[in-house]
C-alpha positions as CSV (number, residue, x, y, z in Angstrom):
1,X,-5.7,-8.3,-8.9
2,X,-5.1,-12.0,-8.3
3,X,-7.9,-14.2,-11.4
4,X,-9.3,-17.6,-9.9
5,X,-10.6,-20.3,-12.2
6,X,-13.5,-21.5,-12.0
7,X,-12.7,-24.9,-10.7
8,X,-10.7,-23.6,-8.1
9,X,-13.2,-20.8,-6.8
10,X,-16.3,-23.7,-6.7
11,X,-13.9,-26.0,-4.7
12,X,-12.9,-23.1,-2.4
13,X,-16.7,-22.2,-1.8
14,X,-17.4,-26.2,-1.6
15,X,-14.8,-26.4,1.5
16,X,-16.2,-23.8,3.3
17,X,-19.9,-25.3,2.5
18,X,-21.3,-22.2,0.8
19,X,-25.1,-23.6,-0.4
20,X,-25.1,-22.5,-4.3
21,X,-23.6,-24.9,-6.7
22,X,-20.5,-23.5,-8.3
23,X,-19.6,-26.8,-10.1
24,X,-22.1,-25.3,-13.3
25,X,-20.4,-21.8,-13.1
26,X,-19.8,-20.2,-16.3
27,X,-16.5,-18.6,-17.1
28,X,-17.9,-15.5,-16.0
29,X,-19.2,-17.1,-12.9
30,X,-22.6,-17.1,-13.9
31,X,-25.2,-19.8,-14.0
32,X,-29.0,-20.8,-14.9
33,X,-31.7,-19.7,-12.7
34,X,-33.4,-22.5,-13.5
35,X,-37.1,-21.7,-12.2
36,X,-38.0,-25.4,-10.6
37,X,-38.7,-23.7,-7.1
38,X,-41.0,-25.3,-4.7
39,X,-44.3,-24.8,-3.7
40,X,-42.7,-24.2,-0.2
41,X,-39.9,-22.2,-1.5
42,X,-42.7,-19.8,-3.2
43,X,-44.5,-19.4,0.4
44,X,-41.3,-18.2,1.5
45,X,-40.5,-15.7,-0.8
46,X,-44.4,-14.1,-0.4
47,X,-44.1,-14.3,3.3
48,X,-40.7,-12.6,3.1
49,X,-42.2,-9.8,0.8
50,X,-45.4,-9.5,2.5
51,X,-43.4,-8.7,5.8
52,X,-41.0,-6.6,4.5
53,X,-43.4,-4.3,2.1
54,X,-45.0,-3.4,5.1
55,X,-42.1,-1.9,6.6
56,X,-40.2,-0.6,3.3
57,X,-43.8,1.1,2.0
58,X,-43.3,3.4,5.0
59,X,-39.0,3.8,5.2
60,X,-37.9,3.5,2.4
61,X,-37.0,5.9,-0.7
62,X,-39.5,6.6,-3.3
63,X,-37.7,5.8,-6.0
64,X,-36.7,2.2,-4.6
65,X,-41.1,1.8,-3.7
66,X,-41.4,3.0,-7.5
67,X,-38.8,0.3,-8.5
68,X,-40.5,-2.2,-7.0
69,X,-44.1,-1.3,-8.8
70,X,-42.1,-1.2,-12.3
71,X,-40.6,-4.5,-11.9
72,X,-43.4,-6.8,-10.3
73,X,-41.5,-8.6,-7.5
74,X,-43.7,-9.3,-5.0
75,X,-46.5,-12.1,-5.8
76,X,-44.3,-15.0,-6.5
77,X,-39.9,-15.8,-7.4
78,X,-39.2,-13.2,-10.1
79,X,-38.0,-15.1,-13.1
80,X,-34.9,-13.0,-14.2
81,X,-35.0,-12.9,-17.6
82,X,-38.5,-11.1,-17.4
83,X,-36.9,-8.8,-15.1
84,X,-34.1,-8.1,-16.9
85,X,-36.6,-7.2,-20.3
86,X,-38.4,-4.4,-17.3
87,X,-35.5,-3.1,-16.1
88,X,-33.1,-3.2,-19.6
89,X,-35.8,-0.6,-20.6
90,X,-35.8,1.9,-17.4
91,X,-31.9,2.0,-17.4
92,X,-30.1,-0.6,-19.5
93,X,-29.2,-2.9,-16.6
94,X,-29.7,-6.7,-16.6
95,X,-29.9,-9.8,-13.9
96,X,-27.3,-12.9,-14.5
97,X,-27.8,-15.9,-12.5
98,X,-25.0,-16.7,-10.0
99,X,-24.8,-19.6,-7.0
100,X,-23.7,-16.8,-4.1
101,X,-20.5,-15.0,-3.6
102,X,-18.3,-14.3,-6.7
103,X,-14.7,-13.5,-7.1
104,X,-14.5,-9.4,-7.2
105,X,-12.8,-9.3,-10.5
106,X,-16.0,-10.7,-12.2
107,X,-18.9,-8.8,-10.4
108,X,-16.6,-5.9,-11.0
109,X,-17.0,-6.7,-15.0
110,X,-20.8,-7.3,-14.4
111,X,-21.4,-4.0,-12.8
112,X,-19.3,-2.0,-15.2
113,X,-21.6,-3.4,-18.4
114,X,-24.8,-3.1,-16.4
115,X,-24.6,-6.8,-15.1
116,X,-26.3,-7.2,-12.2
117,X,-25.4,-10.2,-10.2
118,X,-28.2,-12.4,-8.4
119,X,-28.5,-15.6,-6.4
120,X,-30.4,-18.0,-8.1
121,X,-31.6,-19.6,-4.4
122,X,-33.6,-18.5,-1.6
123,X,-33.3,-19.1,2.4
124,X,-35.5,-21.4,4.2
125,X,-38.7,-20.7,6.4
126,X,-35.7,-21.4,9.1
127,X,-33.7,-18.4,8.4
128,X,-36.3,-15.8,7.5
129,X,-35.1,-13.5,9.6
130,X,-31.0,-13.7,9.4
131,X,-28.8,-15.6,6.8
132,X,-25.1,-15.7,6.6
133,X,-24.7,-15.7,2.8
134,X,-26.8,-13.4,0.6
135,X,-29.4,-14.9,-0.9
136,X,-32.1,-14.3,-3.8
137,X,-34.2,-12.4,-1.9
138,X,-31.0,-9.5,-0.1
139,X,-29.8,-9.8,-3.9
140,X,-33.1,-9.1,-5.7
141,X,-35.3,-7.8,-3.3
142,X,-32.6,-5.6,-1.6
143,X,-30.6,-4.8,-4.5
144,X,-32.7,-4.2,-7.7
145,X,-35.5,-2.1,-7.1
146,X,-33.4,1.0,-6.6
147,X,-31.3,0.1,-10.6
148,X,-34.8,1.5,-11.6
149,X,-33.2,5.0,-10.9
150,X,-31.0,6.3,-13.8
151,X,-28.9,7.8,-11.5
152,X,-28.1,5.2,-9.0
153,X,-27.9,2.6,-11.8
154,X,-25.1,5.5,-13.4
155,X,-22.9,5.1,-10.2
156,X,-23.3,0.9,-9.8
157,X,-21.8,1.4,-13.3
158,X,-19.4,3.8,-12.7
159,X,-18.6,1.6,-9.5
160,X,-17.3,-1.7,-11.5
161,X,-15.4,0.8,-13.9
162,X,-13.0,2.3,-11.7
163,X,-12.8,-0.6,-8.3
164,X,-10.5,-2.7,-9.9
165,X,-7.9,0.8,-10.8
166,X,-9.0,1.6,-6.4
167,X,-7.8,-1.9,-5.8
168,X,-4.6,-1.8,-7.5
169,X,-3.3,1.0,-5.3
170,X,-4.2,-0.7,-2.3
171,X,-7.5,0.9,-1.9
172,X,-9.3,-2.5,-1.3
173,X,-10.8,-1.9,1.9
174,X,-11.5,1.3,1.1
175,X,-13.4,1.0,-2.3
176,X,-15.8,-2.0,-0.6
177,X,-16.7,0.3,2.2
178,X,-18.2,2.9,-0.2
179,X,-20.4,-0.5,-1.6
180,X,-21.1,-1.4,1.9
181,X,-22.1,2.3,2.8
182,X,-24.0,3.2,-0.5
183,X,-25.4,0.0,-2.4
184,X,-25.8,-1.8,1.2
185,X,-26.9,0.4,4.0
186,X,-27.5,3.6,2.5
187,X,-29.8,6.1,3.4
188,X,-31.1,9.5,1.8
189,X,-33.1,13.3,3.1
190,X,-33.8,14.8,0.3
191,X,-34.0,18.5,1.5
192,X,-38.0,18.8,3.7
193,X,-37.9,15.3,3.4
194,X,-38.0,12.6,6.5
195,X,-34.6,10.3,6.1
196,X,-35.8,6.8,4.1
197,X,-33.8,4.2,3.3
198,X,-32.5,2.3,0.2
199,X,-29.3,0.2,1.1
200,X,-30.1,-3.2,0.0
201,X,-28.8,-4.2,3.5
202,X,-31.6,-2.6,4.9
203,X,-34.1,-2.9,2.5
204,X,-33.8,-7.0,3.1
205,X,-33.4,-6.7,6.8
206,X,-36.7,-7.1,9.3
207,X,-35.0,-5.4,12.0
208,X,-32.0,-3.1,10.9
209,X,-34.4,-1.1,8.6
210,X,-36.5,-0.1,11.6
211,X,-33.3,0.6,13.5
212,X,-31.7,2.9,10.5
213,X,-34.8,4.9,10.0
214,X,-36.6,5.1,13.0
215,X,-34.3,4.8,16.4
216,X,-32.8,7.6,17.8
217,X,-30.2,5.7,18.7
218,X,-29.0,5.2,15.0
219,X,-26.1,7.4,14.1
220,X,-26.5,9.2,10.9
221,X,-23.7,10.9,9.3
222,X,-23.9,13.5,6.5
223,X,-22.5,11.9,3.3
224,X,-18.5,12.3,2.6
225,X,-16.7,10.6,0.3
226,X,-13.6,10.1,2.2
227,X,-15.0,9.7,5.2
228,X,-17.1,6.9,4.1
229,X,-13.8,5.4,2.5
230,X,-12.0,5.2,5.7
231,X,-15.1,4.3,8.2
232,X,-15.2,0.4,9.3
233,X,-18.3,-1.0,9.4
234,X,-19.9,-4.3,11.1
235,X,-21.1,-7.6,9.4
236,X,-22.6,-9.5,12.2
237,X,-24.5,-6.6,13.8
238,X,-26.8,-3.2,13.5
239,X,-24.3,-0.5,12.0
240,X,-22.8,2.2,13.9
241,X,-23.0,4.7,11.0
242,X,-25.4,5.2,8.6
243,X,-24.0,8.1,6.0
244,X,-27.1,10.1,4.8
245,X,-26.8,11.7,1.1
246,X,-29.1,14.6,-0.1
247,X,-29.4,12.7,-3.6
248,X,-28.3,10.5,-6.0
249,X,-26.7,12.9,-7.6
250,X,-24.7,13.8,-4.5
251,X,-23.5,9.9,-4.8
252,X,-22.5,9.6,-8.5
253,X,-20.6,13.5,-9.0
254,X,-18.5,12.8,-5.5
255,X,-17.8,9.3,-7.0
256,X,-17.2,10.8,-10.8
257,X,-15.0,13.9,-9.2
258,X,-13.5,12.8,-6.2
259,X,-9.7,12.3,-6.0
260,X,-9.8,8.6,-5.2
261,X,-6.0,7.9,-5.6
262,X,-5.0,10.9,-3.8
263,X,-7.6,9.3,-0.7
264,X,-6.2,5.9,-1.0
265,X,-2.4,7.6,-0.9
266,X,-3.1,9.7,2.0
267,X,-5.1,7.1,4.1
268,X,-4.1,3.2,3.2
269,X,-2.3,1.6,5.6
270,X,-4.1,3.6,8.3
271,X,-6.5,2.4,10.9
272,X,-9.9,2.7,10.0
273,X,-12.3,5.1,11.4
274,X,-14.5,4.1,14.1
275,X,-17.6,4.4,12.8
276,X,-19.2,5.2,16.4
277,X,-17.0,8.7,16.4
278,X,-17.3,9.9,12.3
């Protein structure tokens, strides 16, 4: 995989006007949070949290609702390093600081020592309910509840041990789908149970987490590895697939025990599924 300096990475996200300053980056691409939000900026995180507890308290997973209880998210901007002390003792994971989007090979390294990446700045009142770039709250209210559960926080590990060996074989597209399918708009039915959500795509989403869980027009597809690996998804709109695991288990022992270079051998260079027909 092709490195970027550091320099070079904050120009390229400067050019294309991405909001978080990568000028401060550290070599590892992380930064300060620097807690100096505004009075305004902490109405919009409560009003985000307030409207979206309402929804996730009824759709989503248990273990993500018992996440958020653990780690105290909801009355004002988490500062991360209390966070981190919370959540270091439930599973050994911790937040770093980062201005937005990072180069893969460094949230890779993140991931694989129980790093997780967050960004340090939240949306406006303007863009409560859609924003192009993640933000604090997709990253933190989204993403870190559900690190709570040893066995999810196992597979995020296991994840940024073995991308970068997917990558190298040309399974690129193929490795990020199973991030966009799992850690962004995954749901579970645990058996007797009613389908909830945990994807960090949903989980920060208004509308699409009512859509996933709730509209019979959603289509939800039992959990396969390789199928996930060689669905397309969307990034402007609702998904056409939701993949549905029984467990976290389920997730981490076809990850652990799946053939991923025999996948990316058979299927690279193929189109990818259409993720209206899986």
């Amino acid at each position: 995989m092709m490195t970027i300096s550091v320099a070079d990475y904050a120009a390229e996200c400067a050019a294309q006007g991405l909001r978080g300053d990568y000028s401060v980056c550290r070599t590892d691409f992380t930064v300060a949070q620097g807690y100096d939000y505004s009075a305004e900026e902490q109405a919009v995180w409560r009003t985000l949290c307030d409207r979206q507890t309402k929804l996730t308290r009824k759709l989503a997973h248990r273990s993500y609702l018992d996440g958020v209880a653990a780690l105290g998210l909801l009355d004002r901007i988490p500062d991360f390093d209390e966070v981190s002390e919370k959540l270091a003792r439930l599973t050994g994971w911790e937040i770093v600081a980062v201005p937005g989007l990072i180069p893969a090979g460094p949230f890779f390294d993140h991931l694989a020592n129980r790093r997780f990446p967050v960004t340090n700045w939240l949306r406006t009142r303007k863009e409560l309910d859609y924003i192009v770039e993640p933000d604090m709250f997709h990253d933190f209210f989204g993403h870190v509840p559900i690190l709570t559960q040893p066995v999810f926080a196992d597979f995020m590990q296991m994840y940024g041990e073995k991308a970068e060996s997917v990558i190298a074989l040309g399974g690129d597209e193929m490795i990020t789908r199973l991030y966009w399918y799992s850690a962004e708009y995954g749901l579970i039915q645990e058996p007797g149970q009613p389908v909830k959500a945990f994807g960090a795509g949903l989980m920060s989403s208004f509308t699409e987490l009512q859509f996933a869980v709730e509209s019979k027009d959603a289509h939800h597809v039992p959990f396969d590895l390789a199928t996930v690996m060689r669905t397309g998804y969307e990034i402007d709109k609702f998904q056409r697939a939701y993949f549905v695991l029984p467990s976290f288990d389920a997730l981490r022992d076809a990850f652990a025990k799946g053939d991923l270079a025999g996948i990316v051998a058979r299927f690279k260079g193929q189109p990818a599924l259409d993720p209206a027909t899986v």
